[in-house]
N, CA, C and O atoms as a GROMACS GRO file, in nm:
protein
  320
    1UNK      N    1   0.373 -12.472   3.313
    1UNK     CA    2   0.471 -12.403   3.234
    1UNK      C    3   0.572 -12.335   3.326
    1UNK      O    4   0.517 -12.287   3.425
    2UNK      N    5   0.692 -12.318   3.322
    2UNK     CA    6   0.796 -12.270   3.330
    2UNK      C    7   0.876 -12.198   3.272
    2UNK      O    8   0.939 -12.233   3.173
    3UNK      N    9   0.887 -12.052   3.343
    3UNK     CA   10   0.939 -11.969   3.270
    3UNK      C   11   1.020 -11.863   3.406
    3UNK      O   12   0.975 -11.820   3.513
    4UNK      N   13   1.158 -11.848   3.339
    4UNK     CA   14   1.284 -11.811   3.386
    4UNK      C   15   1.360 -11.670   3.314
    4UNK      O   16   1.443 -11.656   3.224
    5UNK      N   17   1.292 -11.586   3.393
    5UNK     CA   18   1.346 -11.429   3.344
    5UNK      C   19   1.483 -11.404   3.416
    5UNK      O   20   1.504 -11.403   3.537
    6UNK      N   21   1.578 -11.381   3.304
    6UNK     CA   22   1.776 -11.383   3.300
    6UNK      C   23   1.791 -11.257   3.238
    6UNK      O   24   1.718 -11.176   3.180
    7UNK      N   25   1.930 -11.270   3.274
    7UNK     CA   26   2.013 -11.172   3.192
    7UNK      C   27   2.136 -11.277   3.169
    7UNK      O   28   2.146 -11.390   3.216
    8UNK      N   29   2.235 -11.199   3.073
    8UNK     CA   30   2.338 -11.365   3.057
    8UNK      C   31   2.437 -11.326   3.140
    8UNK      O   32   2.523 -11.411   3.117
    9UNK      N   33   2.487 -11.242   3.233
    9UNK     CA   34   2.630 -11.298   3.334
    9UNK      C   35   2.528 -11.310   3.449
    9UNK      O   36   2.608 -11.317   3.542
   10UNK      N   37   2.392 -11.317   3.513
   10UNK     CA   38   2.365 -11.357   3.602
   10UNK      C   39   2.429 -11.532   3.648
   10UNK      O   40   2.413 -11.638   3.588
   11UNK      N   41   2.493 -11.508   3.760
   11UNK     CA   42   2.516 -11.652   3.780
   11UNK      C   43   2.415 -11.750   3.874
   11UNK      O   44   2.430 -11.871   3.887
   12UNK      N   45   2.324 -11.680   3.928
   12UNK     CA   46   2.227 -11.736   3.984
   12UNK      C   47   2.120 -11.809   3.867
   12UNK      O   48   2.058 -11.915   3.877
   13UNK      N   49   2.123 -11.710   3.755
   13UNK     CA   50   2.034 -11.760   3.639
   13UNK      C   51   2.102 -11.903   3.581
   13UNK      O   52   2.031 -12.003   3.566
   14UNK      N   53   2.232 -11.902   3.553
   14UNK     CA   54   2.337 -12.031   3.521
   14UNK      C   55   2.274 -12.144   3.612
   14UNK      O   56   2.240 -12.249   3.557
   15UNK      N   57   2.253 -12.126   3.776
   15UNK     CA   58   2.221 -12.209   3.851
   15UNK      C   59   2.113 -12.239   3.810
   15UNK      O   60   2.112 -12.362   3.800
   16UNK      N   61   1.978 -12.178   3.766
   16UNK     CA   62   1.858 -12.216   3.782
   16UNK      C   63   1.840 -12.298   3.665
   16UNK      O   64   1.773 -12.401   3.672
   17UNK      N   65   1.922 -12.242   3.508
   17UNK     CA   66   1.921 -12.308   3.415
   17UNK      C   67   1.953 -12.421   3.437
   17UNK      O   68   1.864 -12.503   3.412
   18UNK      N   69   2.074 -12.474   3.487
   18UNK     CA   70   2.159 -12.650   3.484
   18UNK      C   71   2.002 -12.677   3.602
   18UNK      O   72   1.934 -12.775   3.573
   19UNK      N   73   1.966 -12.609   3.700
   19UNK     CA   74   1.876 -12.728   3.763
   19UNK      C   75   1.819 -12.745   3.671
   19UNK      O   76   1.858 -12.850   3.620
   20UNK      N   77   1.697 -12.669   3.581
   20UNK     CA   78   1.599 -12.743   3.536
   20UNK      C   79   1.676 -12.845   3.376
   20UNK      O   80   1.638 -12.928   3.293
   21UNK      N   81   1.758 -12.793   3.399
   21UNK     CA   82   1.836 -12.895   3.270
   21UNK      C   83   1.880 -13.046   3.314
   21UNK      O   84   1.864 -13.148   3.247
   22UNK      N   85   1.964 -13.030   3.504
   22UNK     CA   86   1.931 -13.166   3.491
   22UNK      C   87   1.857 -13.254   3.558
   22UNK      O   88   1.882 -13.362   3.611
   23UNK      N   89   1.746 -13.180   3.545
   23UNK     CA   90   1.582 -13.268   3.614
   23UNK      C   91   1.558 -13.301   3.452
   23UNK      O   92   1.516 -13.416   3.439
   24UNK      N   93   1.569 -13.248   3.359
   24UNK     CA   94   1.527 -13.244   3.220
   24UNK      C   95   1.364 -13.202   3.217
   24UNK      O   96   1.284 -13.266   3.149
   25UNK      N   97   1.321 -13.077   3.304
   25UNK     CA   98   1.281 -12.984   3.240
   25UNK      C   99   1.251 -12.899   3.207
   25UNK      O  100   1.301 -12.798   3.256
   26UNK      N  101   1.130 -12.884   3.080
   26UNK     CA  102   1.108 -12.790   2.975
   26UNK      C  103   1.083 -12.637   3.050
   26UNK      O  104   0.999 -12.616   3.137
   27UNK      N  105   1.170 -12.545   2.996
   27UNK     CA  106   1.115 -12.429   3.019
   27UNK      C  107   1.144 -12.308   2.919
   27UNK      O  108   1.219 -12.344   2.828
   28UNK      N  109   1.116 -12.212   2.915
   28UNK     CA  110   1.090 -12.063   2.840
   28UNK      C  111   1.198 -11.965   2.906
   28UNK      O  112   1.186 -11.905   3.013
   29UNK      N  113   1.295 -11.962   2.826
   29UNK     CA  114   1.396 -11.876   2.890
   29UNK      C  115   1.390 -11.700   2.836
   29UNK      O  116   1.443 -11.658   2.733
   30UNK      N  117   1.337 -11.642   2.902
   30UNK     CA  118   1.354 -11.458   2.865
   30UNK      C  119   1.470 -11.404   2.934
   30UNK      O  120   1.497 -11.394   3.054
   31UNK      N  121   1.524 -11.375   2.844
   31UNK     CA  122   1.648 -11.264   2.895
   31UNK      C  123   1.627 -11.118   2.894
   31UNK      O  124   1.645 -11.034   2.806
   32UNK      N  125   1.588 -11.112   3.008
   32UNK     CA  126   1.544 -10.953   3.007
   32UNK      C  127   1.652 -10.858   2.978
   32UNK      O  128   1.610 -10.752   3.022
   33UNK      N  129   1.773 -10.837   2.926
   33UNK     CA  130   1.838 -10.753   2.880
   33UNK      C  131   1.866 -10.762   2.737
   33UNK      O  132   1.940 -10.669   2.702
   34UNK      N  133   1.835 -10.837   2.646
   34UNK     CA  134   1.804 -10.826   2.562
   34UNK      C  135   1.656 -10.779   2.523
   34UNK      O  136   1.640 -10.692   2.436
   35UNK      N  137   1.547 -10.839   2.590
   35UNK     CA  138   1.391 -10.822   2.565
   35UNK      C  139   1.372 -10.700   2.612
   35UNK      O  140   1.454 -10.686   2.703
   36UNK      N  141   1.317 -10.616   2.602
   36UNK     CA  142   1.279 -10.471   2.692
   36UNK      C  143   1.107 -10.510   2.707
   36UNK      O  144   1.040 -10.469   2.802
   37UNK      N  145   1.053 -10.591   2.602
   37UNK     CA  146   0.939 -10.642   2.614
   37UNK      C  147   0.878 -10.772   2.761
   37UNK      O  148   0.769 -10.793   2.815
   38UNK      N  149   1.009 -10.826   2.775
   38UNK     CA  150   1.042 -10.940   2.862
   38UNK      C  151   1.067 -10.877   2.987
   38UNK      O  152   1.015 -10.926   3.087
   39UNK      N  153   1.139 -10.775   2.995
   39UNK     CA  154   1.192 -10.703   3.100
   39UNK      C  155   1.078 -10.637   3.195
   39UNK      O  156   1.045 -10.665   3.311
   40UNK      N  157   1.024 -10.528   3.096
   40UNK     CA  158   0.832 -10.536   3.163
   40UNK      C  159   0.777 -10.610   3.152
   40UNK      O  160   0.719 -10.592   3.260
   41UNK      N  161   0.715 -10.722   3.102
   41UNK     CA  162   0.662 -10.873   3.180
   41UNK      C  163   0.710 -10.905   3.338
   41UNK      O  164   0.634 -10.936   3.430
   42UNK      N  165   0.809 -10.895   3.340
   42UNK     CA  166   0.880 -10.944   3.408
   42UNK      C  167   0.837 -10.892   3.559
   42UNK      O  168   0.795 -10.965   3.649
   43UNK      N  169   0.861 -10.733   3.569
   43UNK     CA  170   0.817 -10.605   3.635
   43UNK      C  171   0.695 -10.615   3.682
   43UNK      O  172   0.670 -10.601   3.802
   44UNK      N  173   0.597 -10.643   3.584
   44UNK     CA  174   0.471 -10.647   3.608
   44UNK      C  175   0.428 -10.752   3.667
   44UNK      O  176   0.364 -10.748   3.772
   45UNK      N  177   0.462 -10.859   3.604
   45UNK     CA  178   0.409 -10.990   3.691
   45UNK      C  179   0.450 -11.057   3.808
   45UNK      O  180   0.403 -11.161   3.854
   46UNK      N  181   0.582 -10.958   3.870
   46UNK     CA  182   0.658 -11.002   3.945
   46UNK      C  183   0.680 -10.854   4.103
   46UNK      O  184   0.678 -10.882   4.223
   47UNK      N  185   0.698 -10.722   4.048
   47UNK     CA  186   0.723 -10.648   4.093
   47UNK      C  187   0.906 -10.632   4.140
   47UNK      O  188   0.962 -10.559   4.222
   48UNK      N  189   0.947 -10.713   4.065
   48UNK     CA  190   1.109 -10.734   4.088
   48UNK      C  191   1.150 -10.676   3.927
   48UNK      O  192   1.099 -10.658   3.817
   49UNK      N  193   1.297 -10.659   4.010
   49UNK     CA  194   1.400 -10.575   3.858
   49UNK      C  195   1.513 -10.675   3.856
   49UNK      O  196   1.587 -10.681   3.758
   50UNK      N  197   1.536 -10.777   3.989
   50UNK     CA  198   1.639 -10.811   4.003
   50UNK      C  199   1.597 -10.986   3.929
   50UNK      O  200   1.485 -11.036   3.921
   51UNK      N  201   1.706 -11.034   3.892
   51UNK     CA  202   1.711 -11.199   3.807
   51UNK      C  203   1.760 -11.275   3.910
   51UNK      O  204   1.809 -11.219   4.008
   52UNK      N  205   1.752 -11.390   3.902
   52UNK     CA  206   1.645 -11.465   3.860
   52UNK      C  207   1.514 -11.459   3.847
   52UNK      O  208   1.525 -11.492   3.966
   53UNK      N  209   1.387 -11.450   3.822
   53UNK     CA  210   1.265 -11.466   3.865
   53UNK      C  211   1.234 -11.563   3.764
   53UNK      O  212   1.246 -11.558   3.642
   54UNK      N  213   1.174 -11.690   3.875
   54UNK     CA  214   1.110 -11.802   3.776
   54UNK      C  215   0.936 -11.799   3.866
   54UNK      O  216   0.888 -11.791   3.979
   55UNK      N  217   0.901 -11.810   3.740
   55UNK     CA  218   0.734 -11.876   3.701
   55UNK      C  219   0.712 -11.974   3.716
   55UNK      O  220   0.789 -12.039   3.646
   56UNK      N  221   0.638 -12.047   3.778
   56UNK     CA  222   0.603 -12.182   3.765
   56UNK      C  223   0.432 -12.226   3.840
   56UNK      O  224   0.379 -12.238   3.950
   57UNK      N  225   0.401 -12.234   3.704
   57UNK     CA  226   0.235 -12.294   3.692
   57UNK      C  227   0.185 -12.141   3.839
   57UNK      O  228   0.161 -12.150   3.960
   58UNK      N  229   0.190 -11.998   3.724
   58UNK     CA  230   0.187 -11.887   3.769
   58UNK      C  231   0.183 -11.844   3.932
   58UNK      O  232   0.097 -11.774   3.985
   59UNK      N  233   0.301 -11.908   3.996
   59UNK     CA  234   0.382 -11.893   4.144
   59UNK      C  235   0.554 -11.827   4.095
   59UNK      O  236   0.655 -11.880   4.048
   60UNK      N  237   0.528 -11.728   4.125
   60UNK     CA  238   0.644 -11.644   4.100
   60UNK      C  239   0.772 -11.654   4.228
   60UNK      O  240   0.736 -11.634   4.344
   61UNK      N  241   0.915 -11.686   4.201
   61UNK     CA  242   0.992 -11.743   4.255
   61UNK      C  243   1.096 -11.603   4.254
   61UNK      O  244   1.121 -11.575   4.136
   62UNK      N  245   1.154 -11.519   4.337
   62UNK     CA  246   1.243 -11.444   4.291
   62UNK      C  247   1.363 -11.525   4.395
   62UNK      O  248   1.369 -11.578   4.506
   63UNK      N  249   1.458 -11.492   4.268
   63UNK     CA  250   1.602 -11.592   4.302
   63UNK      C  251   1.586 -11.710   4.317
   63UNK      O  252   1.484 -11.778   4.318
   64UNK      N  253   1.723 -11.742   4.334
   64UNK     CA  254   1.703 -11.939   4.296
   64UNK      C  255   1.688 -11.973   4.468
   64UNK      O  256   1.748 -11.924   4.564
   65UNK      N  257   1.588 -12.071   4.459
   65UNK     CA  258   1.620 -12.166   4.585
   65UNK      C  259   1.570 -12.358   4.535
   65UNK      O  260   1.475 -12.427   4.501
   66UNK      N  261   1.658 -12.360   4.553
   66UNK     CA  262   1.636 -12.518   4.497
   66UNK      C  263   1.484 -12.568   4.565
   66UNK      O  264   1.385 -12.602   4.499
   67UNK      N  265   1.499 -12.559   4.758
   67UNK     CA  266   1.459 -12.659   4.790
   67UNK      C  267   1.249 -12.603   4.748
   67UNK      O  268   1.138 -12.654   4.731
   68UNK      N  269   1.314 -12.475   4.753
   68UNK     CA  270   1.146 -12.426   4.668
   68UNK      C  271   1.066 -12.483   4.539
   68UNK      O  272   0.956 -12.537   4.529
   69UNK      N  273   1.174 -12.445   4.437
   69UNK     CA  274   1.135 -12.540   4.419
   69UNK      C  275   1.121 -12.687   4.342
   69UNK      O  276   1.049 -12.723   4.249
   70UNK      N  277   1.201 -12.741   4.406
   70UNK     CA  278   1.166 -12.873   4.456
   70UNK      C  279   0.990 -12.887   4.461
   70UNK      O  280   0.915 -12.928   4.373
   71UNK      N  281   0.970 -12.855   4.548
   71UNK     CA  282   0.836 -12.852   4.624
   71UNK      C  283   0.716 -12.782   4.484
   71UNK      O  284   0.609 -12.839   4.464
   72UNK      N  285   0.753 -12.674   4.414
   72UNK     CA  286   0.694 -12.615   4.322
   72UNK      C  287   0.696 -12.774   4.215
   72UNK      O  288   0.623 -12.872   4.230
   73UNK      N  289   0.770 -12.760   4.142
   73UNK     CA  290   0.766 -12.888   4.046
   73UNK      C  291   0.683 -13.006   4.111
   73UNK      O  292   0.579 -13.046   4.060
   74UNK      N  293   0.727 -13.048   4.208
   74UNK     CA  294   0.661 -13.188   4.292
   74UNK      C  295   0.496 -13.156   4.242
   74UNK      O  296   0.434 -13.210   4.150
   75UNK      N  297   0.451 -13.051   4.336
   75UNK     CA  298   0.343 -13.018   4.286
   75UNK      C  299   0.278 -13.056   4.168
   75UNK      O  300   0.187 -13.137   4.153
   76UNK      N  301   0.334 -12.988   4.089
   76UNK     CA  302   0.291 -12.979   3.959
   76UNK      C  303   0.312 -13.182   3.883
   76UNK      O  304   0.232 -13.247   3.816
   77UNK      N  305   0.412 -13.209   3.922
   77UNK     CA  306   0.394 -13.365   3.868
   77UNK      C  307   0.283 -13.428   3.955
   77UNK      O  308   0.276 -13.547   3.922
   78UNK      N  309   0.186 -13.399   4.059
   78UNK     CA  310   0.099 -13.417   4.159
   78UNK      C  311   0.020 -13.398   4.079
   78UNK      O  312  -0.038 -13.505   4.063
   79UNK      N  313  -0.037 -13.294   3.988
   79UNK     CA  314  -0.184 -13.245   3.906
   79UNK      C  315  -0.155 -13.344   3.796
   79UNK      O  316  -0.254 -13.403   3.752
   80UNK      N  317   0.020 -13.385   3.719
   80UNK     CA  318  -0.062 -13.465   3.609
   80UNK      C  319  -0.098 -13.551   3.614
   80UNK      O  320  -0.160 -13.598   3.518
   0.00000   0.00000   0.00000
């Protein structure tokens, strides 16, 4: 699972969205400035305030780096 804690003028979040949009995939988008519920998730499972932070198959990613993951996803198509 994949999941991508935003706010909406983050432009790093824009980046992380179009990647997994055009690999085509699936993920759980929280916008922590709308969520205050999402926002502490976020805090807690991460210890960051700052966005991007992506989840993936519970490996916490703060900010975008492609070639990470790259390597994170690969993985994960490796277990199915």
């Amino acid at each position: 699972m994949v999941i991508i804690y935003t706010t909406s003028q983050c432009p790093y979040c824009k980046i992380t969205r179009e990647y997994f949009q055009t690999r085509d995939i699936s993920y759980q988008e929280r916008n922590v400035e709308e969520d205050g519920d999402a926002f502490a998730e976020m805090i807690q499972r991460s210890g960051q305030m700052s966005v991007p932070v992506i989840e993936v198959s519970n490996t916490m990613l703060i900010g975008f780096d492609g070639q990470r993951l790259d390597e994170l996803m690969s993985n994960i198509t490796q277990e199915l």
